[in-house]
VOVEX-354406 format. One record per residue (C-alpha): x, y, z; residue in one letter; residue number from 0. Coordinates in pm, whole numbers, m for minus. Example, Ala and Ser with C-alpha at 12.3 -4.5 7.8 and 13.67 -1.06 7.14 Angstrom:
2
{{1230,m450,780},"A",0} {{1367,m106,714},"S",1} 
% end
This chain:
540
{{1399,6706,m1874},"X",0} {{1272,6328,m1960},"X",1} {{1409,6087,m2067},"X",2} {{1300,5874,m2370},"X",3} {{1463,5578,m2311},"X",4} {{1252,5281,m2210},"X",5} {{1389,5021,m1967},"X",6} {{1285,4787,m2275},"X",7} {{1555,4948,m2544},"X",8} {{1828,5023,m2253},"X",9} {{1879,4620,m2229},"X",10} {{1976,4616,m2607},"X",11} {{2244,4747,m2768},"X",12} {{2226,5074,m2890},"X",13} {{2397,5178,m3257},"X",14} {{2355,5556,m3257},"X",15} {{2293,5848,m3015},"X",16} {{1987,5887,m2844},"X",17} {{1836,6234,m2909},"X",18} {{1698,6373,m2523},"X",19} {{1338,6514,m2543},"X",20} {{1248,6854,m2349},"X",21} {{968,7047,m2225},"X",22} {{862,7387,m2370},"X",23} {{955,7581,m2079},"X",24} {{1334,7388,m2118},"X",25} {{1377,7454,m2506},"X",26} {{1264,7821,m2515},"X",27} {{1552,7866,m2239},"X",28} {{1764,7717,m2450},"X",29} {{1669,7915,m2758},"X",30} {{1732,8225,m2530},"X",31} {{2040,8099,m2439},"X",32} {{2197,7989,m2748},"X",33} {{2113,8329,m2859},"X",34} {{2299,8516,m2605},"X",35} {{2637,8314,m2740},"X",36} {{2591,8388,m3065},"X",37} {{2563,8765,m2965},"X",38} {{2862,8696,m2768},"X",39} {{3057,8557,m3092},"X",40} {{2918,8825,m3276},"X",41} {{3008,9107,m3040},"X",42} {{3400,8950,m3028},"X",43} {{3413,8944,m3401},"X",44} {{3309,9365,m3433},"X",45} {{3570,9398,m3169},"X",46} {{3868,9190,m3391},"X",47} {{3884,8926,m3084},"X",48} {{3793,8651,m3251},"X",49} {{3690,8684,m3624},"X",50} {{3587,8319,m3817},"X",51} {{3701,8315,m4172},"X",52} {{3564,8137,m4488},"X",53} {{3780,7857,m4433},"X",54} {{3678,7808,m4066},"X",55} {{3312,7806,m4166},"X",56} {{3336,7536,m4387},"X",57} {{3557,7311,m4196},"X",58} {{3212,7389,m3916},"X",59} {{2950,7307,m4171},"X",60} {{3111,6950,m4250},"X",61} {{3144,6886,m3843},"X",62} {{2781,6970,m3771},"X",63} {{2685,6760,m4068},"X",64} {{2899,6459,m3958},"X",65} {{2696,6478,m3639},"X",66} {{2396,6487,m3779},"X",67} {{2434,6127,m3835},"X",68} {{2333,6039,m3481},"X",69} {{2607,5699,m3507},"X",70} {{2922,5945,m3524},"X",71} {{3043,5997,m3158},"X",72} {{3406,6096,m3250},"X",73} {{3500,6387,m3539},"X",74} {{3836,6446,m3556},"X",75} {{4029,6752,m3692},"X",76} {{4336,6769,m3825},"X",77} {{4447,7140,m3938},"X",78} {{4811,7238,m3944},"X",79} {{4983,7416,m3620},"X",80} {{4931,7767,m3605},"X",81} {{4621,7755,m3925},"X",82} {{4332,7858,m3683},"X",83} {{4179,7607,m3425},"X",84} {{4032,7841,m3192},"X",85} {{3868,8039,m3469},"X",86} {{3758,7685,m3599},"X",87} {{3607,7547,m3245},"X",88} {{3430,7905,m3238},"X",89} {{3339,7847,m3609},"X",90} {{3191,7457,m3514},"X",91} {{2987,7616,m3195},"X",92} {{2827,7897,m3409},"X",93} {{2726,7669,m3684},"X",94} {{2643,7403,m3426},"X",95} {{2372,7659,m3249},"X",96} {{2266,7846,m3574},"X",97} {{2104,7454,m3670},"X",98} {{1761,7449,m3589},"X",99} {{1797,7088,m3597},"X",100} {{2043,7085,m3233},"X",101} {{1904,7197,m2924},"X",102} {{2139,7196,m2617},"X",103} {{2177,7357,m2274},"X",104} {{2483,7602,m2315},"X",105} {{2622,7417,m1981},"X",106} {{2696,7116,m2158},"X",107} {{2949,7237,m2413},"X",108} {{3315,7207,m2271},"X",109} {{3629,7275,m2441},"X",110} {{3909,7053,m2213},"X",111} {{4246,6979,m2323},"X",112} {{4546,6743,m2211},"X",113} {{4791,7033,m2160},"X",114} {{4900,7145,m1815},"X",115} {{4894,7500,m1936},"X",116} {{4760,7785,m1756},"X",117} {{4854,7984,m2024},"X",118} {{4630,7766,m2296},"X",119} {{4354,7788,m2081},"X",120} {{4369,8168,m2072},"X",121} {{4400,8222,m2432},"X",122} {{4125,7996,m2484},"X",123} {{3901,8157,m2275},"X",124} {{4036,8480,m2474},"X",125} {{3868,8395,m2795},"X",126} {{3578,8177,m2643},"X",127} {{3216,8370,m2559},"X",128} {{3178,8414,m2210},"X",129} {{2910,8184,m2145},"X",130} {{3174,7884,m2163},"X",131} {{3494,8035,m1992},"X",132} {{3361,7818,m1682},"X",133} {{3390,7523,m1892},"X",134} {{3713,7563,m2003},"X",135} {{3972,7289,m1847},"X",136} {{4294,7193,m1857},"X",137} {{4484,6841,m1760},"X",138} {{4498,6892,m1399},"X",139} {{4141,6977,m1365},"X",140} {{3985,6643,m1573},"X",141} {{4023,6385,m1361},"X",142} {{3813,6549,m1115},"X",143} {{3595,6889,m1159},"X",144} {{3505,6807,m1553},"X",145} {{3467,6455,m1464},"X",146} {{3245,6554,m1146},"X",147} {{3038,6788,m1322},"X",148} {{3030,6624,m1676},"X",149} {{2953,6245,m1513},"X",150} {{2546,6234,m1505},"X",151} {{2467,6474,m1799},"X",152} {{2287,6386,m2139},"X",153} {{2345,6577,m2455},"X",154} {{2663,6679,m2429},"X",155} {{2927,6854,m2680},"X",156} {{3286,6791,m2587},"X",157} {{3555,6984,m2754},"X",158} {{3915,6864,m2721},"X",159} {{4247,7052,m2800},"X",160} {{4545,6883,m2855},"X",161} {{4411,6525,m2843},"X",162} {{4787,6367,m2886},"X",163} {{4864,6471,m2539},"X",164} {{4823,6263,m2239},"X",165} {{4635,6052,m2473},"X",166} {{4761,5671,m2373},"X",167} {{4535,5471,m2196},"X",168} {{4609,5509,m1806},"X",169} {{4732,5860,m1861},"X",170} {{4488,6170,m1782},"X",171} {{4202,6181,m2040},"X",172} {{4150,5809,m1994},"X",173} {{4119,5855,m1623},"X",174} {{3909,6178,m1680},"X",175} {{3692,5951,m1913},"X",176} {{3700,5678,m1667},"X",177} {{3590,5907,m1369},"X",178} {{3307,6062,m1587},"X",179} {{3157,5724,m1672},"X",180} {{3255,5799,m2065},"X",181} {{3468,5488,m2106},"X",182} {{3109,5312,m2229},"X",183} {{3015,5315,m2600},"X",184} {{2648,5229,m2500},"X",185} {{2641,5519,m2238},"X",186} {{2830,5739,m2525},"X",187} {{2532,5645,m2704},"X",188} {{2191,5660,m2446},"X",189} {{2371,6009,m2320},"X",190} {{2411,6194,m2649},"X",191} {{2767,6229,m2615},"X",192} {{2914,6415,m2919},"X",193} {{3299,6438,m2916},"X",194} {{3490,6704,m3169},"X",195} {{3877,6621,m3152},"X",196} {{4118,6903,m3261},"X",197} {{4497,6831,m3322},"X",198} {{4749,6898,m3609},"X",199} {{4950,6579,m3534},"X",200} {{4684,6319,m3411},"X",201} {{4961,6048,m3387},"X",202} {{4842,5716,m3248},"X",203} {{4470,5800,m3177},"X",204} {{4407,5854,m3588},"X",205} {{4462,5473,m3601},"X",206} {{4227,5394,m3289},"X",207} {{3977,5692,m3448},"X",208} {{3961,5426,m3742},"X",209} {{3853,5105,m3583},"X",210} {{3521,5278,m3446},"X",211} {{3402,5269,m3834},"X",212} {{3089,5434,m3849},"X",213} {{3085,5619,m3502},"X",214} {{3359,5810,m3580},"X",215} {{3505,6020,m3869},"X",216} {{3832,6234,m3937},"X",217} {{3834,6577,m4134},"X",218} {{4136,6774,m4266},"X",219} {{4106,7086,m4242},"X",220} {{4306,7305,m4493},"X",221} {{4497,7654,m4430},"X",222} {{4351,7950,m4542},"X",223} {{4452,8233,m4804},"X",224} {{4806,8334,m4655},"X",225} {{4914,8049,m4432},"X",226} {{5251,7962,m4449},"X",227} {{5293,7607,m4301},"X",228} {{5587,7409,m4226},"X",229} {{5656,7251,m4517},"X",230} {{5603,7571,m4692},"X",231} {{5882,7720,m4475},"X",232} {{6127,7447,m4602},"X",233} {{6022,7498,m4960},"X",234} {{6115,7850,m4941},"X",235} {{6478,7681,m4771},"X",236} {{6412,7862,m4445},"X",237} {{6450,7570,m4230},"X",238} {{6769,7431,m4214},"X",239} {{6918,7093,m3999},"X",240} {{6940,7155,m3656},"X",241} {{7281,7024,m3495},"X",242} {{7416,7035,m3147},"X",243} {{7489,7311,m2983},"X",244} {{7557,7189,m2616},"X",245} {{7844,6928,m2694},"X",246} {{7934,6856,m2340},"X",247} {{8090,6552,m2254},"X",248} {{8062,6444,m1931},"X",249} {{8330,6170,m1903},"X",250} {{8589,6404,m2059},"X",251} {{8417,6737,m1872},"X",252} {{8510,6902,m2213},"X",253} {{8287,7056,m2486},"X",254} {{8309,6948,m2843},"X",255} {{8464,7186,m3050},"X",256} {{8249,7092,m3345},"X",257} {{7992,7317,m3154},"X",258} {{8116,7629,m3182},"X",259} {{8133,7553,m3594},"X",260} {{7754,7524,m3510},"X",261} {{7669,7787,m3353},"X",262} {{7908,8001,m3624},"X",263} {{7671,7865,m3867},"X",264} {{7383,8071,m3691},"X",265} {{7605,8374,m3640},"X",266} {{7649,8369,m4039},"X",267} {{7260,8352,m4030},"X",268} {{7236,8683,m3850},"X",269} {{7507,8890,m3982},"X",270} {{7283,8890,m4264},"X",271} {{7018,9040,m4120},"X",272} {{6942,9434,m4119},"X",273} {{6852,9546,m3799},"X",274} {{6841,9350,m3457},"X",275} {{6564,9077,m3404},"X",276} {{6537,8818,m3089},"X",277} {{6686,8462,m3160},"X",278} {{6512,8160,m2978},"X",279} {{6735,7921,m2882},"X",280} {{6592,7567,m2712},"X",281} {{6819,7454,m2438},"X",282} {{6842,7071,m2322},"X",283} {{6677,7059,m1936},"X",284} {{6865,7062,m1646},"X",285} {{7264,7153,m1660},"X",286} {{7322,7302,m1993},"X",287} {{7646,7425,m2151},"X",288} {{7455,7583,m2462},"X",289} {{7466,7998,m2287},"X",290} {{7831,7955,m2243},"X",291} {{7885,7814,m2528},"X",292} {{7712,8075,m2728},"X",293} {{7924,8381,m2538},"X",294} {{8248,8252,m2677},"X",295} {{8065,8343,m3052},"X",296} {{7832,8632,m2930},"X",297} {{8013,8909,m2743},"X",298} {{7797,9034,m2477},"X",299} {{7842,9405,m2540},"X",300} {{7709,9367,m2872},"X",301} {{7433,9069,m2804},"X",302} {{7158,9059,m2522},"X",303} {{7074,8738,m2345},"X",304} {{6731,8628,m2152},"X",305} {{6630,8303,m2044},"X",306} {{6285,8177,m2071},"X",307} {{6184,7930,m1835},"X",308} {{5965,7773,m1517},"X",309} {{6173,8000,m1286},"X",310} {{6182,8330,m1510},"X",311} {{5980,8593,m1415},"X",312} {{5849,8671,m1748},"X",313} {{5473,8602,m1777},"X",314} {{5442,8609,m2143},"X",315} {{5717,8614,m2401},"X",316} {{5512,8774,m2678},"X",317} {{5535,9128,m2451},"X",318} {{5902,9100,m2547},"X",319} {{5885,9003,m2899},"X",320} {{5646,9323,m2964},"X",321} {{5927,9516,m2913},"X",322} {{6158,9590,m3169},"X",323} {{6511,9526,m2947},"X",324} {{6818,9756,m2950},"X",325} {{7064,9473,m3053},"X",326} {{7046,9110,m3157},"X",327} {{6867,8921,m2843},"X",328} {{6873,8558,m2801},"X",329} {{6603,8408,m2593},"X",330} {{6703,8087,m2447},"X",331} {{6427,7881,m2340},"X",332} {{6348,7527,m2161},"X",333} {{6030,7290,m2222},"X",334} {{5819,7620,m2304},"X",335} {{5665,7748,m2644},"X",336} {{5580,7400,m2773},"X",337} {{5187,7299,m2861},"X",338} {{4948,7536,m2888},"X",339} {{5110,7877,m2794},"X",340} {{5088,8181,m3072},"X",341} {{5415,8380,m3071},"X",342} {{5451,8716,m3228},"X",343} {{5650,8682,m3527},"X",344} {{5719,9034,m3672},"X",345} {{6082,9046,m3497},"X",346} {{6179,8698,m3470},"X",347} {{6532,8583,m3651},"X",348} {{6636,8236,m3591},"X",349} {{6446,7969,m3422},"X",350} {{6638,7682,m3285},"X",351} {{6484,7391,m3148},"X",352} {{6703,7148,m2904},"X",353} {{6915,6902,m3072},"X",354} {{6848,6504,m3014},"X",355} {{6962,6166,m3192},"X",356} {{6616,6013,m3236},"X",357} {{6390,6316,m3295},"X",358} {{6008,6273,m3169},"X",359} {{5841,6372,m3483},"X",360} {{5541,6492,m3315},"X",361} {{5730,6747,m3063},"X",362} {{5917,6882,m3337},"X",363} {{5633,6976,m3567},"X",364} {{5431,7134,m3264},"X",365} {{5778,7245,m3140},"X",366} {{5946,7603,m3286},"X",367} {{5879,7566,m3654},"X",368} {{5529,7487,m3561},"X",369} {{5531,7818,m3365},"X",370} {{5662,7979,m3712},"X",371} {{5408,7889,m3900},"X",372} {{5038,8067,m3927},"X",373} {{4910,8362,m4133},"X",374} {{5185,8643,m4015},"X",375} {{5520,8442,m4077},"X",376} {{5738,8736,m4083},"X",377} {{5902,8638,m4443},"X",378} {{6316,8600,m4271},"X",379} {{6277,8401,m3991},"X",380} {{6491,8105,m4046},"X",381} {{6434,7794,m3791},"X",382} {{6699,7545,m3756},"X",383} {{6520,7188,m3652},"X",384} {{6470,6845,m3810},"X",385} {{6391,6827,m4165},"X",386} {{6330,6458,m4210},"X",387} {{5999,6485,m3949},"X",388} {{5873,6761,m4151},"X",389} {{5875,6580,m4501},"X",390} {{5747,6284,m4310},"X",391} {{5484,6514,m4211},"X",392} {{5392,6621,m4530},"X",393} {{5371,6276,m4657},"X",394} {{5100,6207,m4393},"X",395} {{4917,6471,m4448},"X",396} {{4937,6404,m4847},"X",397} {{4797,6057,m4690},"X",398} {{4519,6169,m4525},"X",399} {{4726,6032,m4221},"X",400} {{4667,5705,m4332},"X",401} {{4986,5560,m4505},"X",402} {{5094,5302,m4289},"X",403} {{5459,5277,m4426},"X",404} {{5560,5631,m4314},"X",405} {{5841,5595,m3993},"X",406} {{5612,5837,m3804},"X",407} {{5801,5837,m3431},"X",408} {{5581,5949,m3151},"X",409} {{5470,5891,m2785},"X",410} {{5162,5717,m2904},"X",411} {{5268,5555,m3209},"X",412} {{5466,5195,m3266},"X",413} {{5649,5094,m3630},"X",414} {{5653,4709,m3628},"X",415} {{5715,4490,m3957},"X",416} {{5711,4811,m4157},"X",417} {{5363,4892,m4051},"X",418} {{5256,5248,m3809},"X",419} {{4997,5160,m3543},"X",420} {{4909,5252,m3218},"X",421} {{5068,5192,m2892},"X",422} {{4722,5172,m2745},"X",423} {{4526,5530,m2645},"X",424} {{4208,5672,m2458},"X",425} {{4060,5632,m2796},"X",426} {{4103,5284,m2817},"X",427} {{3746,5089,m2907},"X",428} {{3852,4849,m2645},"X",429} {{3865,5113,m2382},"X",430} {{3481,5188,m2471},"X",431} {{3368,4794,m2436},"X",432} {{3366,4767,m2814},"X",433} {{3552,4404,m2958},"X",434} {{3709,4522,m3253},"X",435} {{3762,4200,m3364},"X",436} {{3409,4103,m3340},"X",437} {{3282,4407,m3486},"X",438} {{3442,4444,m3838},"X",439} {{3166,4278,m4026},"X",440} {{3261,4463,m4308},"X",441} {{3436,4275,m4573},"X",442} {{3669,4432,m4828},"X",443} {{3658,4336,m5192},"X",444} {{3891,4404,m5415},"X",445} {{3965,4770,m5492},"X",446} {{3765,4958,m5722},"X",447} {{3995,5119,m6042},"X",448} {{3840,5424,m6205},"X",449} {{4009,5490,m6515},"X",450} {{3925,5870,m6683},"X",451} {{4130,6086,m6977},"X",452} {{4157,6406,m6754},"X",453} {{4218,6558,m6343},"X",454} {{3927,6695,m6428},"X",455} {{3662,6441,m6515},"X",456} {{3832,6281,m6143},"X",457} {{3775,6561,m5941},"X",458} {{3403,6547,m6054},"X",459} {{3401,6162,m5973},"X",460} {{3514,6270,m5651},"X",461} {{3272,6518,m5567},"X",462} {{2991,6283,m5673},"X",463} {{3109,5994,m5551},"X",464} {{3353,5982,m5216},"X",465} {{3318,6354,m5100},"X",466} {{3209,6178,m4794},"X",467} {{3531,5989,m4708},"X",468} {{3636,6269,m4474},"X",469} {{3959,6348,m4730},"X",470} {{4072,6605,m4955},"X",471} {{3979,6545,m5291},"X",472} {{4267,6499,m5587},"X",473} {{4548,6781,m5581},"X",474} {{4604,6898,m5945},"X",475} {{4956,6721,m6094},"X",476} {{5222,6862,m6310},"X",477} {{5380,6733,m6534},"X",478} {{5767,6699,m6518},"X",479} {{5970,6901,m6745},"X",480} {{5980,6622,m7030},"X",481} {{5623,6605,m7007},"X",482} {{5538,6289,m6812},"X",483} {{5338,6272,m6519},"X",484} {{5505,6138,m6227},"X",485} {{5304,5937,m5905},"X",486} {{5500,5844,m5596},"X",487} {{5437,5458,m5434},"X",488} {{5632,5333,m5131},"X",489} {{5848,5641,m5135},"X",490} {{5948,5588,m5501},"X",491} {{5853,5903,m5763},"X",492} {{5876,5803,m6100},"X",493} {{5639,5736,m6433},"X",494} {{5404,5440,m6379},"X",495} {{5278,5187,m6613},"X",496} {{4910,5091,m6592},"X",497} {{5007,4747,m6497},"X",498} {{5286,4870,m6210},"X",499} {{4981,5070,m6080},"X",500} {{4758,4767,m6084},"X",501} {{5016,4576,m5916},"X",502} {{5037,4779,m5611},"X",503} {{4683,4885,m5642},"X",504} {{4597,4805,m5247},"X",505} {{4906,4995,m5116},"X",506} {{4798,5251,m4846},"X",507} {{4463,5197,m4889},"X",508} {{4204,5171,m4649},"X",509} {{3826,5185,m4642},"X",510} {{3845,5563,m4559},"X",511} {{4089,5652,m4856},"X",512} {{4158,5648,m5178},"X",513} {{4462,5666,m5394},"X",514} {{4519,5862,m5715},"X",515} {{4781,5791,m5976},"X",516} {{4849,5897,m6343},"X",517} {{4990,5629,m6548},"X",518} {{5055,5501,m6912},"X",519} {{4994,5233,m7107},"X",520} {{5288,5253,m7274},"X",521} {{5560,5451,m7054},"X",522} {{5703,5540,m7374},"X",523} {{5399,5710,m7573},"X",524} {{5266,6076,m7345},"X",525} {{4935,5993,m7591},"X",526} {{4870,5659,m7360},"X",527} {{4804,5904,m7031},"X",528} {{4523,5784,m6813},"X",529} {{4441,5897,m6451},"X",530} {{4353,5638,m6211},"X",531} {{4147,5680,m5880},"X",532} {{4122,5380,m5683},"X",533} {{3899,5285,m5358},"X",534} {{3742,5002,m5184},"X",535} {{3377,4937,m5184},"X",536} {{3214,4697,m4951},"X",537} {{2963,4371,m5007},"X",538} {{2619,4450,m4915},"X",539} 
% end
């Protein structure tokens, strides 16, 4: 393989991916190569191992299209725990090797991840064609076998899985990064280094994905028919507030009695149900009162207990949960089933995720609602856990992830003067020898207002004009049941006039967003109705 830099362009500053040249002899391998995958992706689809739906295909087409624009080095996206990321990274590789347009060696496509899971790795390596199972890593191995193997290559794809963890700077994929020489925009750039992000609660590296402007881009990815999410599980009021079940006081060496009212509360739950199913209970590490407690409600003649954790011998839980149990079982489990993890749901009762005063938002979405969500959501499960992260999570997602005014508590996320930001991740531009504060050239003007009669005539604006921005386009509004339409700024729902809308016309809004808001003339008269979509647009 040659190289087509010259020494001459390698002392400038590059602005978009370099594309590597190759001999005949090196692209007809390739061809043969990229063949044998898709064969391989075709093969586990006939077999029901890894099928890609419609939705899955799209979300693929708009990723290989974002990197056709040789300045994106970061896509990012965000689908919804349990709505099909595997299927989706199978989806992206397909479509990526069906272009005619992309030629790469099959040994430069990695899918890594910042979990220490064994487990994740396996089932990744499940669903994945067998030509990549060797590039398949987890945390432990980046710092040093990715970074070792992955440090001198050109034209590279890198596919990560759960970006939000061990994401700060310092931490594992910034040392991984650091080891493999990636920390260097330019190198990012002469290599033909393409990275593809996949997360449903990006956290703090959305807001450094944004200050690379035009070398990076995000991309929501929605559910497909059938997917029950988690905010769809609260709508349907299965999800109820989780409370604590543990109540031990150390001083006193006493347990509060307010507990067993708690755990009564799930007993009520069950009764209801009409044949056994297995309970999951999350237990607080190290010394935990929450089994004892739990056989003062549950008689043990009539209940079965199992614990789930780093010293039980149980391999994987979902043998258990295939099987229809004899009587109610509770499984009580420590730091297991969180991110990434598919659980059979067909026998599942209540979920229970461990009780704490200041919730991390982020663990409890990926935590044991997140598990409950997906495309085979049983239809009774109930999940006890916090509701407050999952309307927050909604809001974001309503967002584009973009609303800085939403509490969002995470690892890798700070709230300062009413304001969500970063603490500082890998993905940081600063990390990559890019000055962020030298580099925004672009200045905003003031926000462009679109004023049209209808949704409709909007959701054609969109499609012509920002179906680009790498958000969804307008969801379709109802009106409320005295026949005004209703738009929700800084947390407040209500009707809008045309001049409150104007007034808080730059709320939220960034140069990768838009906002949408019915609103009236006269607040008064339905007859003055007009539908508003704002956005920026830049000096040229």
């Amino acid at each position: 393989m040659s190289d087509n830099i010259s020494n001459e362009i390698t002392e400038q500053i590059l602005t978009k991916r370099v594309r590597c040249d190759y001999d005949l002899k090196e692209q007809e391998i390739m061809k043969l190569t990229k063949q044998n995958i898709l064969n391989e992706l075709e093969i586990s689809r006939l077999k029901g191992k890894s099928i890609i739906f419609e939705n899955q295909e799209i979300i693929a087409s708009r990723i290989v299209t974002a990197f056709k624009d040789r300045k994106i080095i970061n896509v990012m996206v965000i689908s919804k725990t349990q709505s099909g990321k595997t299927g989706s990274m199978c989806a992206a590789i397909k479509r990526y090797l069906e272009d005619t347009g992309n030629l790469i060696p099959i040994e430069n496509i990695y899918i890594i991840t910042g979990l220490s899971s064994c487990e994740w790795k396996a089932q990744t390596k499940e669903r994945m064609p067998e030509s990549i199972h060797a590039r398949v890593f987890h945390r432990y191995e980046l710092p040093n076998t990715f970074a070792d193997e992955i440090k001198n290559k050109q034209n590279v794809l890198i596919i990560m899985d759960e970006i939000q963890v061990a994401a700060k700077t310092g931490q594992t994929i910034y040392k991984a990064f650091e080891h493999a020489g990636l920390l260097d925009k330019f190198k990012l750039y002469k290599n033909d280094i393409k990275i593809l992000e996949y997360t449903a609660t990006p956290d703090g590296t959305i807001y450094d994905l944004l200050k690379w402007k035009d070398a990076s881009t995000k991309i929501l990815a929605e559910g497909g028919d059938g997917y029950i999410g988690c905010n769809d599980l609260l709508q349907m009021s299965r999800v109820k507030q989780y409370k604590d079940l543990c109540g031990y006081n150390k001083t006193t060496d006493e347990v509060d009695q307010e507990v067993f009212e708690n755990i009564q509360d799930i007993k009520d739950d069950i009764d209801k149900y009409k044949f056994p199913l297995y309970h999951i209970i999350r237990t607080k590490n190290g010394k935990s009162h929450t089994i004892p407690n739990f056989k003062q409600i549950f008689n043990t003649d009539n209940y079965s207990f199992i614990k789930y954790d780093g010293k039980s011998e149980i391999e994987d839980i979902n043998k258990i949960l295939i099987l229809q149990p004899e009587k109610h079982t509770f499984i009580f489990i420590k730091e297991l089933l969180r991110c990434a993890k598919t659980l059979k749901k067909k026998y599942i009762g209540i979920l229970y995720d461990r009780y704490t005063k200041n919730p991390d938002d982020s663990t409890i979405i990926q935590g044991l609602v997140g598990r409950d969500t997906g495309y085979d959501n049983n239809g009774i499960s109930i999940c006890y856990t916090n509701i407050d992260s999952i309307i927050k999570y909604e809001k974001l997602w309503q967002s584009s992830f973009e609303d800085p005014t939403i509490k969002w508590n995470s690892k890798t996320t700070k709230y300062i003067n009413c304001n969500l930001s970063s603490k500082d991740t890998f993905m940081n531009p600063e990390n990559y020898g890019c000055s962020v504060a030298s580099d925004d050239t672009d200045e905003l003007n003031e926000p462009v207002i679109n004023i049209f009669k209808t949704q409709e005539e909007v959701k054609e604006y969109f499609k012509k004009e920002l179906k680009n921005l790498g958000c969804r386009g307008p969801n379709k509004r109802h009106p409320n049941k005295d026949g005004y339409y209703e738009s929700t700024i800084r947390s407040s729902k209500k009707i809008y006039s045309c001049e409150d809308v104007k007034g808080d016309k730059k709320f939220g809004l960034t140069k990768n967003n838009y906002r949408y808001y019915p609103c009236y003339q006269d607040i008064n008269d339905k007859a003055t109705l007009q539908w508003w979509i704002i956005h920026y647009e830049f000096k040229t």
